[in-house]
mmJSON file of the N, C-alpha and C atoms, coordinates in Angstrom:
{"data_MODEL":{"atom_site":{
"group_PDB":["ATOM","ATOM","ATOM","ATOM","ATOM","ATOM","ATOM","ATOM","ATOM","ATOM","ATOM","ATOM","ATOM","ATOM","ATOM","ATOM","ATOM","ATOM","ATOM","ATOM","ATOM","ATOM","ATOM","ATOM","ATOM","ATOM","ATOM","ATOM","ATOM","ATOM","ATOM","ATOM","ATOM","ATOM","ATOM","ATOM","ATOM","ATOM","ATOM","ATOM","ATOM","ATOM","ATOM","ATOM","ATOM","ATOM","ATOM","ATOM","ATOM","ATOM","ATOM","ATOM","ATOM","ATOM","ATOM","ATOM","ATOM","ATOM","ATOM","ATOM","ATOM","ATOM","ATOM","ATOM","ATOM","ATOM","ATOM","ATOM","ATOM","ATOM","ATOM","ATOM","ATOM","ATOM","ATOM","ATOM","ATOM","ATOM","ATOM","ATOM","ATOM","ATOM","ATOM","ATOM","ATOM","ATOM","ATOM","ATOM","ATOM","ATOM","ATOM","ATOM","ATOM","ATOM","ATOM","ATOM","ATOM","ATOM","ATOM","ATOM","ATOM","ATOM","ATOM","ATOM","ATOM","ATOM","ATOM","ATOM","ATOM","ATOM","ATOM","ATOM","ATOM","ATOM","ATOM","ATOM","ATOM","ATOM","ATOM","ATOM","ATOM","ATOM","ATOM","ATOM","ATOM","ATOM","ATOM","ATOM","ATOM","ATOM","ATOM","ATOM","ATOM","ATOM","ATOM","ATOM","ATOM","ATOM","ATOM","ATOM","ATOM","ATOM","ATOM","ATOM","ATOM","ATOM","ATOM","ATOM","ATOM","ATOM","ATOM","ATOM","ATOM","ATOM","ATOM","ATOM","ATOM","ATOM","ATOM","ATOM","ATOM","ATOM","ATOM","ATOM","ATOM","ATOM","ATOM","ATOM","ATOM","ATOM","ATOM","ATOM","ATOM","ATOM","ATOM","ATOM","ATOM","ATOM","ATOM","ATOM","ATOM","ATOM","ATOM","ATOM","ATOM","ATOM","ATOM","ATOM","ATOM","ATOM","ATOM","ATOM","ATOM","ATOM","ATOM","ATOM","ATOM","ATOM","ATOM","ATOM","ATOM","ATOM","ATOM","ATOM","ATOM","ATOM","ATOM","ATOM","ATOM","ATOM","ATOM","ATOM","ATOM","ATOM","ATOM","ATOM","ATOM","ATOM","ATOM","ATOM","ATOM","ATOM","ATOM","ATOM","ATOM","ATOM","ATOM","ATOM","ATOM","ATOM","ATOM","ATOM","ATOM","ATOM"],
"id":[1,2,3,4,5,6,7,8,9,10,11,12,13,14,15,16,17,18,19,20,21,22,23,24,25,26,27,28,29,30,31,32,33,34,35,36,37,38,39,40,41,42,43,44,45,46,47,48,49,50,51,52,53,54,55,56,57,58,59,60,61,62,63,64,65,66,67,68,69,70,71,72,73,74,75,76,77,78,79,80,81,82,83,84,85,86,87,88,89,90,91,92,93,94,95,96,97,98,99,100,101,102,103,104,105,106,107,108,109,110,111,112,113,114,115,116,117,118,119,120,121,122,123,124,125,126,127,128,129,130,131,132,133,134,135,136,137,138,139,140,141,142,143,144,145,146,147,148,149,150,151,152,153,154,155,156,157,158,159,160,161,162,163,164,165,166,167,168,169,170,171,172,173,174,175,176,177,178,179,180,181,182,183,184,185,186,187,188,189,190,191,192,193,194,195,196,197,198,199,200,201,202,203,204,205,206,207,208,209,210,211,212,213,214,215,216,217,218,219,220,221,222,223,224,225,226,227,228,229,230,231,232,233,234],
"type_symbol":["N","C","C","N","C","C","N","C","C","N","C","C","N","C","C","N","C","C","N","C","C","N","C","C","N","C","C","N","C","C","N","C","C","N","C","C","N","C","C","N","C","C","N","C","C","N","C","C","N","C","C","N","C","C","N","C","C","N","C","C","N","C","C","N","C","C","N","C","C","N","C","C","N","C","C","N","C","C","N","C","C","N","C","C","N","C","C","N","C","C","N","C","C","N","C","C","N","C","C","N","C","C","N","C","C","N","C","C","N","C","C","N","C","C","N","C","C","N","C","C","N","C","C","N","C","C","N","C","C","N","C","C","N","C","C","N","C","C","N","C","C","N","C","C","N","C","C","N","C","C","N","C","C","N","C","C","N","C","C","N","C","C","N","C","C","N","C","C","N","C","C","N","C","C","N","C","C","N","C","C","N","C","C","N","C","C","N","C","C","N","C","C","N","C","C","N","C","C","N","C","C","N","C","C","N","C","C","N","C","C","N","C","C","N","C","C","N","C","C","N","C","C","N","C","C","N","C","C","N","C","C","N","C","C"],
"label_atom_id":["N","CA","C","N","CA","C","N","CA","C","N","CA","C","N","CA","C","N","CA","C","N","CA","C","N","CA","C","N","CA","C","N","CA","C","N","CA","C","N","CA","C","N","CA","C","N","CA","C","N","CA","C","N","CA","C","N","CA","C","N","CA","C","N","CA","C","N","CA","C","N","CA","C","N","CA","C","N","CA","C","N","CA","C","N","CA","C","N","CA","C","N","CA","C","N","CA","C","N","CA","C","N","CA","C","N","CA","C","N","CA","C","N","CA","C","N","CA","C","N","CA","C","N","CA","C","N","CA","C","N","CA","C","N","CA","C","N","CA","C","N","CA","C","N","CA","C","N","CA","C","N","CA","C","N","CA","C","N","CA","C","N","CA","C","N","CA","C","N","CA","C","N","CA","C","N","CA","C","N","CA","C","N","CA","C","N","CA","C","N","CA","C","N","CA","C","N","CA","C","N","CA","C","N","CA","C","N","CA","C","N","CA","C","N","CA","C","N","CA","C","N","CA","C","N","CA","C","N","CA","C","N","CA","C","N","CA","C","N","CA","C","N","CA","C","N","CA","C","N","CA","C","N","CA","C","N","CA","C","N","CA","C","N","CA","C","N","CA","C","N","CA","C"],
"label_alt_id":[null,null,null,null,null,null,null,null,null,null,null,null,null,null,null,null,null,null,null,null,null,null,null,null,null,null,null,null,null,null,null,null,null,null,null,null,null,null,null,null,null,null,null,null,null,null,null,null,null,null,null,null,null,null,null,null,null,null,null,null,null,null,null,null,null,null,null,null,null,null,null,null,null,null,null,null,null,null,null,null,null,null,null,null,null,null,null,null,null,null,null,null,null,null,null,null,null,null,null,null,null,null,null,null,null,null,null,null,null,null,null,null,null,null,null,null,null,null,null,null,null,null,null,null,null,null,null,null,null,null,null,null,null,null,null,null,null,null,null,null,null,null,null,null,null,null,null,null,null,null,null,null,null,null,null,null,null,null,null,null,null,null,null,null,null,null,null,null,null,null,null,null,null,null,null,null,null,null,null,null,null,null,null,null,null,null,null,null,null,null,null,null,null,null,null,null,null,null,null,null,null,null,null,null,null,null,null,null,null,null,null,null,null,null,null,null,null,null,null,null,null,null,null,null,null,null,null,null,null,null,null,null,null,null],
"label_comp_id":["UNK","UNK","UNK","UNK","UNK","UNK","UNK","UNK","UNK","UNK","UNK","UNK","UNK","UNK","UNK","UNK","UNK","UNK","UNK","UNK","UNK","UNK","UNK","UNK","UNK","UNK","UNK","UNK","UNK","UNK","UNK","UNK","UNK","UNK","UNK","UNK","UNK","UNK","UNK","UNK","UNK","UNK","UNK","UNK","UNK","UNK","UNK","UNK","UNK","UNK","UNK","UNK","UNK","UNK","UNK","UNK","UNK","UNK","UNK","UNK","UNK","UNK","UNK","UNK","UNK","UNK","UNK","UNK","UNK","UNK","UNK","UNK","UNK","UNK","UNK","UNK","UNK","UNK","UNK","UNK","UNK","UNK","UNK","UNK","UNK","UNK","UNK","UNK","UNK","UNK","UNK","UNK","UNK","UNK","UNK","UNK","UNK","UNK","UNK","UNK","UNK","UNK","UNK","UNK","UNK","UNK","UNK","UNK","UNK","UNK","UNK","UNK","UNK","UNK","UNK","UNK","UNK","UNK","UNK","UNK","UNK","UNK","UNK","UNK","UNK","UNK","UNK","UNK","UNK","UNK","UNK","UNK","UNK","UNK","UNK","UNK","UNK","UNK","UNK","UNK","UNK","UNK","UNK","UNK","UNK","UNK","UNK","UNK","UNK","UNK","UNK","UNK","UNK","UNK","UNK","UNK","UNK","UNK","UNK","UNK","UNK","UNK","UNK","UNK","UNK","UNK","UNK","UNK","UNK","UNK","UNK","UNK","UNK","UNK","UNK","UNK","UNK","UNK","UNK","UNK","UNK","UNK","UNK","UNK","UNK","UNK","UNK","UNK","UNK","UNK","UNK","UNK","UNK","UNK","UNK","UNK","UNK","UNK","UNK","UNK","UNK","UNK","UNK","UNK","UNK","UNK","UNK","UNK","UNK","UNK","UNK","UNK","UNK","UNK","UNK","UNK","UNK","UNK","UNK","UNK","UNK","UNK","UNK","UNK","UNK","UNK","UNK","UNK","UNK","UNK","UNK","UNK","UNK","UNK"],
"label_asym_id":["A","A","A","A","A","A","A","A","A","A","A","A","A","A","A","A","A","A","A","A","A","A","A","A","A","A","A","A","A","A","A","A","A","A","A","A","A","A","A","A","A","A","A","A","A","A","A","A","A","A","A","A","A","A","A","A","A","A","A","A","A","A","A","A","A","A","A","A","A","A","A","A","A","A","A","A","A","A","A","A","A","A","A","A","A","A","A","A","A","A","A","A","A","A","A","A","A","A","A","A","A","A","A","A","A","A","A","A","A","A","A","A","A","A","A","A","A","A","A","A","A","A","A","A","A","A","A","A","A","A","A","A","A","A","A","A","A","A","A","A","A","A","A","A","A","A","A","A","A","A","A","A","A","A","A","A","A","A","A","A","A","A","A","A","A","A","A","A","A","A","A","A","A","A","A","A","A","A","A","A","A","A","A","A","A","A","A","A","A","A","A","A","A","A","A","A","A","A","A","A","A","A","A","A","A","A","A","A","A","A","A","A","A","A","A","A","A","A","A","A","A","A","A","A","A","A","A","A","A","A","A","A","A","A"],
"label_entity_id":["1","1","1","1","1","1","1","1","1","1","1","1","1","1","1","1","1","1","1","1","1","1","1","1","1","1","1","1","1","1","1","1","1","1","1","1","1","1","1","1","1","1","1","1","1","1","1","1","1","1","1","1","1","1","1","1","1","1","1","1","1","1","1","1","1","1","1","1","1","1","1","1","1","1","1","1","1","1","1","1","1","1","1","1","1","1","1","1","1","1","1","1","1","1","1","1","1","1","1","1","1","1","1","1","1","1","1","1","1","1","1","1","1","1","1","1","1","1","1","1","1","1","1","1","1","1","1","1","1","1","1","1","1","1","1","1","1","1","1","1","1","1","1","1","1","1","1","1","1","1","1","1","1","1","1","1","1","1","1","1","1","1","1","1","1","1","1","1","1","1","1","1","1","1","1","1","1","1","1","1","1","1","1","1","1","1","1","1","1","1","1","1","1","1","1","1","1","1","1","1","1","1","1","1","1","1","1","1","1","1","1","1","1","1","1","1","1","1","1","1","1","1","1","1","1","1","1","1","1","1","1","1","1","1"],
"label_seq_id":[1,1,1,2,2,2,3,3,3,4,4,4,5,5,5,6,6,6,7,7,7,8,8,8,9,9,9,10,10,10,11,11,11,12,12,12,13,13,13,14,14,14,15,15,15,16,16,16,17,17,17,18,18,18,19,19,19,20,20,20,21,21,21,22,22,22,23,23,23,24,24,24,25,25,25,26,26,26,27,27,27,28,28,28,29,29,29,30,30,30,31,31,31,32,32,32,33,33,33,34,34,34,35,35,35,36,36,36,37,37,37,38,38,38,39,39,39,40,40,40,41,41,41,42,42,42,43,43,43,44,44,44,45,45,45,46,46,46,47,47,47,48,48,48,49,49,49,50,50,50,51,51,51,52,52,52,53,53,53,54,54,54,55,55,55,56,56,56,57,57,57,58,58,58,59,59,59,60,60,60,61,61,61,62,62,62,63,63,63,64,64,64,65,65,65,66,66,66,67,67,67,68,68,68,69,69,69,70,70,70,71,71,71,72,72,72,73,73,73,74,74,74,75,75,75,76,76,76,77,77,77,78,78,78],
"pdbx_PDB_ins_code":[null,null,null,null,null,null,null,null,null,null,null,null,null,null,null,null,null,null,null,null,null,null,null,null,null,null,null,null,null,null,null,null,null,null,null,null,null,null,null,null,null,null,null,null,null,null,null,null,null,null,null,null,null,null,null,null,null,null,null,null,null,null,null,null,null,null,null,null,null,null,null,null,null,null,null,null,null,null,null,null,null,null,null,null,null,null,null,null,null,null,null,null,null,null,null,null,null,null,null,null,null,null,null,null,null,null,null,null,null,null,null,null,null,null,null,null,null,null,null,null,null,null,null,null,null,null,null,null,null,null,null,null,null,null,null,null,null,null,null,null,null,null,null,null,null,null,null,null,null,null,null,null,null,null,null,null,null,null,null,null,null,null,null,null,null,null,null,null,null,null,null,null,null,null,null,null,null,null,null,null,null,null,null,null,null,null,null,null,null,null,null,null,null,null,null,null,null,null,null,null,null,null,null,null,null,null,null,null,null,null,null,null,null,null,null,null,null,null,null,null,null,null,null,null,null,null,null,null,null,null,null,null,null,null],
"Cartn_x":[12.874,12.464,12.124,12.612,12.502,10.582,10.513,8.964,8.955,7.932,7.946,7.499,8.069,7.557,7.67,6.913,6.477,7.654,8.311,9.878,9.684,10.832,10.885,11.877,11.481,12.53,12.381,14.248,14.071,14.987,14.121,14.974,15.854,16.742,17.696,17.317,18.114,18.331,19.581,20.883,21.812,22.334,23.229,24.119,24.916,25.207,26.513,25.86,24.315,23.608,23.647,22.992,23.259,23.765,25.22,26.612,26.846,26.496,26.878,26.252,24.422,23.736,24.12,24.813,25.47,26.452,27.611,28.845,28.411,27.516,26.837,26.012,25.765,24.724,25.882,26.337,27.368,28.122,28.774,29.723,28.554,27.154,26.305,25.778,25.959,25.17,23.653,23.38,21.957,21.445,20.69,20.863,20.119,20.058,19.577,20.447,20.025,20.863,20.51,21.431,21.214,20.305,19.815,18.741,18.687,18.12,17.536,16.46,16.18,14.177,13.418,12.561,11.873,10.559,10.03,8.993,7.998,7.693,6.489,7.05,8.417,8.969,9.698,9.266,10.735,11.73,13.373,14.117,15.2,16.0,16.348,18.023,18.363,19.804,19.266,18.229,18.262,18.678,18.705,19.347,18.647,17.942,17.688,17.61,17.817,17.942,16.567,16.712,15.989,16.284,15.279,14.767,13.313,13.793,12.915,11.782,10.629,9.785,10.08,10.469,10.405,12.105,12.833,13.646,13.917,12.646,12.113,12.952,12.8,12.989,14.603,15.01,16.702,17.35,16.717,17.036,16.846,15.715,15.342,16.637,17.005,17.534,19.115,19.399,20.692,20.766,20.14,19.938,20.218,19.348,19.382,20.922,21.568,23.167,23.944,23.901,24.868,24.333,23.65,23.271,23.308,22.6,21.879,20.459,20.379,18.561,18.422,17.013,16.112,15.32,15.049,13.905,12.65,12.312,11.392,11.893,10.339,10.377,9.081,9.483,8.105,8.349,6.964,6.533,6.156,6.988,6.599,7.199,6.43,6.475,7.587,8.625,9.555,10.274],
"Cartn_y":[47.302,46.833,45.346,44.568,43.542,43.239,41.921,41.852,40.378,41.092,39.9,39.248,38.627,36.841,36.531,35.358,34.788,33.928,34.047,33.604,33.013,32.393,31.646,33.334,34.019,34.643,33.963,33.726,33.107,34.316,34.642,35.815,35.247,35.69,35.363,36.671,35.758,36.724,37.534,36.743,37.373,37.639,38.103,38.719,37.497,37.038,35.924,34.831,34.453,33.385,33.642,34.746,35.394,34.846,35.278,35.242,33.663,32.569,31.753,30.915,31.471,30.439,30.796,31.965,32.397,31.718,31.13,30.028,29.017,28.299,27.101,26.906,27.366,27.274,27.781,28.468,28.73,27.114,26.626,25.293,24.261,24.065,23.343,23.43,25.05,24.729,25.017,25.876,25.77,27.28,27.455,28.621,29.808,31.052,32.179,33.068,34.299,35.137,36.103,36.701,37.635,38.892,39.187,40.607,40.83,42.44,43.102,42.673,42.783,41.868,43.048,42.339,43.134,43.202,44.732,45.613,44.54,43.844,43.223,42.225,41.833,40.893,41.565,41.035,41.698,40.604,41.429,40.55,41.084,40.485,41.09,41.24,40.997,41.572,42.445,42.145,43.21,42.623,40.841,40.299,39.074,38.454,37.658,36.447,35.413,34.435,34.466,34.444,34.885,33.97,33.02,31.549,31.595,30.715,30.001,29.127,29.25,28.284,27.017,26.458,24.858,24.861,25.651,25.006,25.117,25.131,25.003,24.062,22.662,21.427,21.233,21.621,21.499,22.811,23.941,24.871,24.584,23.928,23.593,22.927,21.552,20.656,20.87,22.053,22.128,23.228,23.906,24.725,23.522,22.776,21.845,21.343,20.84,20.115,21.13,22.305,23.234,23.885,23.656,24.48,25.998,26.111,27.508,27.702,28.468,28.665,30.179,30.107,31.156,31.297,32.906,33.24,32.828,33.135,32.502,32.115,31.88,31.598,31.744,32.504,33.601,33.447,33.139,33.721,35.425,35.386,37.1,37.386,38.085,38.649,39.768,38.871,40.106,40.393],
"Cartn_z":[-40.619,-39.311,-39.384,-38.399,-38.078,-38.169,-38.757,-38.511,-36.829,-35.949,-34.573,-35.004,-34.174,-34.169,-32.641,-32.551,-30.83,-30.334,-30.121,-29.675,-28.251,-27.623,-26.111,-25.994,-24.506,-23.651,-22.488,-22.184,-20.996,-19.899,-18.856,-17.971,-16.819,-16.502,-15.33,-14.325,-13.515,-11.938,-12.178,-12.589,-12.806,-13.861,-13.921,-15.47,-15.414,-14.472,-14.405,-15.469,-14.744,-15.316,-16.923,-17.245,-18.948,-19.501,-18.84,-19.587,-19.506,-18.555,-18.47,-19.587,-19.705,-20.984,-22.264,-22.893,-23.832,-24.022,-22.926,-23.363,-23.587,-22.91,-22.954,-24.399,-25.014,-26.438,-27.208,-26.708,-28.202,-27.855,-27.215,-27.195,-27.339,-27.305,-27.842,-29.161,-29.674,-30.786,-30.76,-29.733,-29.622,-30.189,-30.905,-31.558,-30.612,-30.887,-29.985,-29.671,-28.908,-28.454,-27.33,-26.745,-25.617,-26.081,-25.35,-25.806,-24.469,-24.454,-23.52,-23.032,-22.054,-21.631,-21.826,-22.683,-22.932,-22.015,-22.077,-21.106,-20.56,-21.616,-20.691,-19.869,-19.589,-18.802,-17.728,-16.454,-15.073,-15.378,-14.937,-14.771,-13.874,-12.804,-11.912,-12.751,-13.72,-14.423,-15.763,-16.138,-17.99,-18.936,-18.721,-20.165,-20.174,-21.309,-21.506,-22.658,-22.753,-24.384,-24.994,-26.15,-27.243,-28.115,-28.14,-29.288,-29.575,-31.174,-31.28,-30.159,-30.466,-29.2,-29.303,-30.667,-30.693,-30.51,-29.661,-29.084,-27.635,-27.089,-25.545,-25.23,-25.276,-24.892,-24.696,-25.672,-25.709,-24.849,-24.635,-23.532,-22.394,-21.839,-20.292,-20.32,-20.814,-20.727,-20.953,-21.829,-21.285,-20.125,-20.121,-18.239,-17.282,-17.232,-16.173,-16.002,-17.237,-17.689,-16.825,-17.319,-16.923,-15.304,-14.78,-13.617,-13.654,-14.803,-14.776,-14.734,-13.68,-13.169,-13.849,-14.218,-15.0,-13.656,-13.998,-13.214,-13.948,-15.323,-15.35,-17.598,-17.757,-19.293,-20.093,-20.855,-21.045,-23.255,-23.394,-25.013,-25.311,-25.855,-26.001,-27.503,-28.234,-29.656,-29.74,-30.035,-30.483,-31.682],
"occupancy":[1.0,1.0,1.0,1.0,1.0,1.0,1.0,1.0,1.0,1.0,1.0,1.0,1.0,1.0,1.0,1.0,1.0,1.0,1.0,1.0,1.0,1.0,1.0,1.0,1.0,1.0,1.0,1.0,1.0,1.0,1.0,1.0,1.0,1.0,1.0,1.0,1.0,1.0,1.0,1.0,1.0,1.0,1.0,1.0,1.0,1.0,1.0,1.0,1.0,1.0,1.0,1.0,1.0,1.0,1.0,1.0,1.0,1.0,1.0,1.0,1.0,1.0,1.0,1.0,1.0,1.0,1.0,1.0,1.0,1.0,1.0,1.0,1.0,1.0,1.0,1.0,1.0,1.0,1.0,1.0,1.0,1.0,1.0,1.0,1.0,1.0,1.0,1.0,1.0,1.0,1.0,1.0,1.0,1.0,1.0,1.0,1.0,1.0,1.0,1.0,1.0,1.0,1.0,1.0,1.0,1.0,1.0,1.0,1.0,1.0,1.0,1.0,1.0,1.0,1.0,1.0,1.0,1.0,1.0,1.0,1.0,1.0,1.0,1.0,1.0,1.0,1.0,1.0,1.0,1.0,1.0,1.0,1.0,1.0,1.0,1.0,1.0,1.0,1.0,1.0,1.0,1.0,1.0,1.0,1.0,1.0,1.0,1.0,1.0,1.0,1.0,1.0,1.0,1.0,1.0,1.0,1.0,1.0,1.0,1.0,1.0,1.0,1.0,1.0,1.0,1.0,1.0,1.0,1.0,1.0,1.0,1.0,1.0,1.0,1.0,1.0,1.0,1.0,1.0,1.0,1.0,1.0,1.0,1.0,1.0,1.0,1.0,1.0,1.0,1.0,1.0,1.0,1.0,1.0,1.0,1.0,1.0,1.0,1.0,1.0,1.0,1.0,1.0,1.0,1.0,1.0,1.0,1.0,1.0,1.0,1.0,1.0,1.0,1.0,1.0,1.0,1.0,1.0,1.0,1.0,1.0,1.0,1.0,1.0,1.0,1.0,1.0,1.0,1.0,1.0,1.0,1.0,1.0,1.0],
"B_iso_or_equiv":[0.0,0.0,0.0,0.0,0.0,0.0,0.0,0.0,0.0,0.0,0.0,0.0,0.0,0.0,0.0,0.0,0.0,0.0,0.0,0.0,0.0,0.0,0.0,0.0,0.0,0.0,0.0,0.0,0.0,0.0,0.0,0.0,0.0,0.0,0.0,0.0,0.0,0.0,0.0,0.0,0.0,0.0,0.0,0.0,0.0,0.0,0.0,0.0,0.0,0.0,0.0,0.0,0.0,0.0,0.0,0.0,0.0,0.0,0.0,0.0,0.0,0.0,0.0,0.0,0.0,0.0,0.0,0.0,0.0,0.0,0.0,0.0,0.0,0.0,0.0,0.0,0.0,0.0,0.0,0.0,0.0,0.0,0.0,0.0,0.0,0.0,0.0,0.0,0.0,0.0,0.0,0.0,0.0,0.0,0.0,0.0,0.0,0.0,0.0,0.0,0.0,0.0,0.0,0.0,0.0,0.0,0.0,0.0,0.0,0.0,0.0,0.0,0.0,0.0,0.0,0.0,0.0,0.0,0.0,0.0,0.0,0.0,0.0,0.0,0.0,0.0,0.0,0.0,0.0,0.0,0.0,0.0,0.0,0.0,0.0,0.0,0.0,0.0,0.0,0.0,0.0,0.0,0.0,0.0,0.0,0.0,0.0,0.0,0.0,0.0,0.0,0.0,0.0,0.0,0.0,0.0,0.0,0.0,0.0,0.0,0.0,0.0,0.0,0.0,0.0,0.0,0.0,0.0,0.0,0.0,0.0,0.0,0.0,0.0,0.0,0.0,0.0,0.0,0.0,0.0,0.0,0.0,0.0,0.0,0.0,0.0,0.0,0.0,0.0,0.0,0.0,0.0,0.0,0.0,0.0,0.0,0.0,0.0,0.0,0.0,0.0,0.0,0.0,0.0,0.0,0.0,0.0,0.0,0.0,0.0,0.0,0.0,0.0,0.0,0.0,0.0,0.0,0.0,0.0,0.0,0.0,0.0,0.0,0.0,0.0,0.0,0.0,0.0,0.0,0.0,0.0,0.0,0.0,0.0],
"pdbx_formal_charge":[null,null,null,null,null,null,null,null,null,null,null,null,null,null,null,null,null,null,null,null,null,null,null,null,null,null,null,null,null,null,null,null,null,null,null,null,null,null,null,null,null,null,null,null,null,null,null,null,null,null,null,null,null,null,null,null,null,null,null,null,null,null,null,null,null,null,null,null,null,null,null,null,null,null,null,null,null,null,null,null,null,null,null,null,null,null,null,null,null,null,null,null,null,null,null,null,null,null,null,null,null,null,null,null,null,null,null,null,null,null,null,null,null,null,null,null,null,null,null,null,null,null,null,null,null,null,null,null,null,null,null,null,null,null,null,null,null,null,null,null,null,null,null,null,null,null,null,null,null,null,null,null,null,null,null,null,null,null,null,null,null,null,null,null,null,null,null,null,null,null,null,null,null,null,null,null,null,null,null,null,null,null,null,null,null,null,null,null,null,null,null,null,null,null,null,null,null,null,null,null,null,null,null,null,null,null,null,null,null,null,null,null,null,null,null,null,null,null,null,null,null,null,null,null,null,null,null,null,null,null,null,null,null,null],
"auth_seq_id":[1,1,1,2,2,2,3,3,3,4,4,4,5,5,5,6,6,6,7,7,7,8,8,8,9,9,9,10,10,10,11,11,11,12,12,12,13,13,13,14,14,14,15,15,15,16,16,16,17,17,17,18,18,18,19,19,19,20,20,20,21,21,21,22,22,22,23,23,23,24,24,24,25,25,25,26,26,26,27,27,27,28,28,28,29,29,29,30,30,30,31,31,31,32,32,32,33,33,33,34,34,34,35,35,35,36,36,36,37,37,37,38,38,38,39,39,39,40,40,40,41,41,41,42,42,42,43,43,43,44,44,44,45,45,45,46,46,46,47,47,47,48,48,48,49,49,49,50,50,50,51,51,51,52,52,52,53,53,53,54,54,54,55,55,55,56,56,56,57,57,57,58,58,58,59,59,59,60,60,60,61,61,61,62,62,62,63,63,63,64,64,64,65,65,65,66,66,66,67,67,67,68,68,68,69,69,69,70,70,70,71,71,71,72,72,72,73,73,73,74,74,74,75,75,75,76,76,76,77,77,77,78,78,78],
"auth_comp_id":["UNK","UNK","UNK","UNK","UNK","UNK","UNK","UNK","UNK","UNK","UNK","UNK","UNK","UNK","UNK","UNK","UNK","UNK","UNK","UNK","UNK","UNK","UNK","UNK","UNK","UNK","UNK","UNK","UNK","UNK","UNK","UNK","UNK","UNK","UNK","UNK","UNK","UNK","UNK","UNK","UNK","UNK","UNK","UNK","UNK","UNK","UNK","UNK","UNK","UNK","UNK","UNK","UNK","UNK","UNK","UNK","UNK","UNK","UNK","UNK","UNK","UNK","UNK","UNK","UNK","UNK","UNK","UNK","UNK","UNK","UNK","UNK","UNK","UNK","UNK","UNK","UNK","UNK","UNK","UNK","UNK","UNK","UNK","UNK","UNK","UNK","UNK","UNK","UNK","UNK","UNK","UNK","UNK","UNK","UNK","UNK","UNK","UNK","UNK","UNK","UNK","UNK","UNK","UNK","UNK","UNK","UNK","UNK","UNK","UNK","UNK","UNK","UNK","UNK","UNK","UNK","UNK","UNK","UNK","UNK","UNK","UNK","UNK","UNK","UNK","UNK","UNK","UNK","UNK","UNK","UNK","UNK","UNK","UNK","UNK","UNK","UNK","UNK","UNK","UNK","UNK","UNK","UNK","UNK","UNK","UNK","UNK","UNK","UNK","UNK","UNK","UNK","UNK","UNK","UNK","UNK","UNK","UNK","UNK","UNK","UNK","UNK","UNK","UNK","UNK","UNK","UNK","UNK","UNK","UNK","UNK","UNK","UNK","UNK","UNK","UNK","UNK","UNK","UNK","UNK","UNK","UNK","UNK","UNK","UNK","UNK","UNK","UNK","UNK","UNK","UNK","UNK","UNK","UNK","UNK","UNK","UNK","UNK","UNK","UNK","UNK","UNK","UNK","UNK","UNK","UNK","UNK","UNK","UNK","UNK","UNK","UNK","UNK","UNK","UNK","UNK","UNK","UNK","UNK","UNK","UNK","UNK","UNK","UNK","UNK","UNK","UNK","UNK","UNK","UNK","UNK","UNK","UNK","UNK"],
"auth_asym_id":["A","A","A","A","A","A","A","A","A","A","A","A","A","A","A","A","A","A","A","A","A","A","A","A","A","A","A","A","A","A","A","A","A","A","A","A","A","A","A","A","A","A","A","A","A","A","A","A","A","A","A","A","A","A","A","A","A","A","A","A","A","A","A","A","A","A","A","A","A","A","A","A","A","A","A","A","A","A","A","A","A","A","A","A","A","A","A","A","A","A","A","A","A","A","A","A","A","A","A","A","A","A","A","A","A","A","A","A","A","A","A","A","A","A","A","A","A","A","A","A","A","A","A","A","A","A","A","A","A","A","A","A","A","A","A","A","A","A","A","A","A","A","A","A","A","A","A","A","A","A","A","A","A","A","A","A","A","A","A","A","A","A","A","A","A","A","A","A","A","A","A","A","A","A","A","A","A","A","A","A","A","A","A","A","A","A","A","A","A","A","A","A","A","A","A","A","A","A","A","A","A","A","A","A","A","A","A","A","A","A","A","A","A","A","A","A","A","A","A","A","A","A","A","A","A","A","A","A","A","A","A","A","A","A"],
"auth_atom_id":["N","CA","C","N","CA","C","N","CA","C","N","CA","C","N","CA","C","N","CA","C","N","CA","C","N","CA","C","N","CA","C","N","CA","C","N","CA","C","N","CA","C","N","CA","C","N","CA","C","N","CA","C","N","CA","C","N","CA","C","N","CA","C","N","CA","C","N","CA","C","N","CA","C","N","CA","C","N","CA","C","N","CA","C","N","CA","C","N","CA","C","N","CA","C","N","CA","C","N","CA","C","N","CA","C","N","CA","C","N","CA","C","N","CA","C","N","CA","C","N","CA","C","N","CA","C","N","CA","C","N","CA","C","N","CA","C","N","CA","C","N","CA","C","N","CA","C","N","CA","C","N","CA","C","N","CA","C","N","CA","C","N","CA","C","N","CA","C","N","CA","C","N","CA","C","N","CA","C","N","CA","C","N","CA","C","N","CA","C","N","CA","C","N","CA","C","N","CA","C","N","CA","C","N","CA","C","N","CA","C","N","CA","C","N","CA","C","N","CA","C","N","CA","C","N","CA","C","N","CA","C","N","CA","C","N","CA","C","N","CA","C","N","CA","C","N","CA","C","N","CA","C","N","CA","C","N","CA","C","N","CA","C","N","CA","C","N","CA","C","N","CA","C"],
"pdbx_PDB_model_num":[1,1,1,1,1,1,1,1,1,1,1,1,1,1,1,1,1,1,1,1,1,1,1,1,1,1,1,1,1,1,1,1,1,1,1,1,1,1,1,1,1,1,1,1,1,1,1,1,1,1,1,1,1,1,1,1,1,1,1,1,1,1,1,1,1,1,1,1,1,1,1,1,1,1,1,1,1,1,1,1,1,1,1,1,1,1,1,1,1,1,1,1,1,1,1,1,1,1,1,1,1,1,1,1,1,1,1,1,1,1,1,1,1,1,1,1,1,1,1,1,1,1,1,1,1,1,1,1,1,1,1,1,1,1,1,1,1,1,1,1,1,1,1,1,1,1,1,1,1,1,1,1,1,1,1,1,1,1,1,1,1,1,1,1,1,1,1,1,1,1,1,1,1,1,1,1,1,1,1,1,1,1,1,1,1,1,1,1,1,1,1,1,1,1,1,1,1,1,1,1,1,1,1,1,1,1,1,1,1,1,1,1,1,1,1,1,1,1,1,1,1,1,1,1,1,1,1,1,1,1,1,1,1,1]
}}}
């Protein structure tokens, strides 16, 4: 079993959005991955990116590049 750690989840509205920050970091290089949202988070699709916290800064910022909106962005131990 995986041991948690306090990670960035960032949740979307849509699956589209998901899928869209998944092309975008993979062609950047930005490391992380899709996961399920987890319980203590709502999310109106069921998928969310899963980072490191100290790569907050370079996620807002390529969201913003690419015009993908998060519902929100949440620390949670996973």
């Amino acid at each position: 079993m995986r041991k948690k750690e306090l990670k960035l989840v960032v949740a979307f509205h849509t699956t589209a959005d998901a899928m869209a920050m998944e092309k975008a970091c993979k062609e950047k290089s930005v490391p992380g991955r899709l996961i399920p949202v987890p319980r203590s988070v709502s999310a109106g699709c069921g998928l969310a990116w899963c980072a490191a916290l100290e790569e907050r800064g370079q996620i807002v910022e390529l969201m913003q590049n690419a015009g993908i909106e998060e519902e929100a962005l949440h620390e949670c131990m996973i």
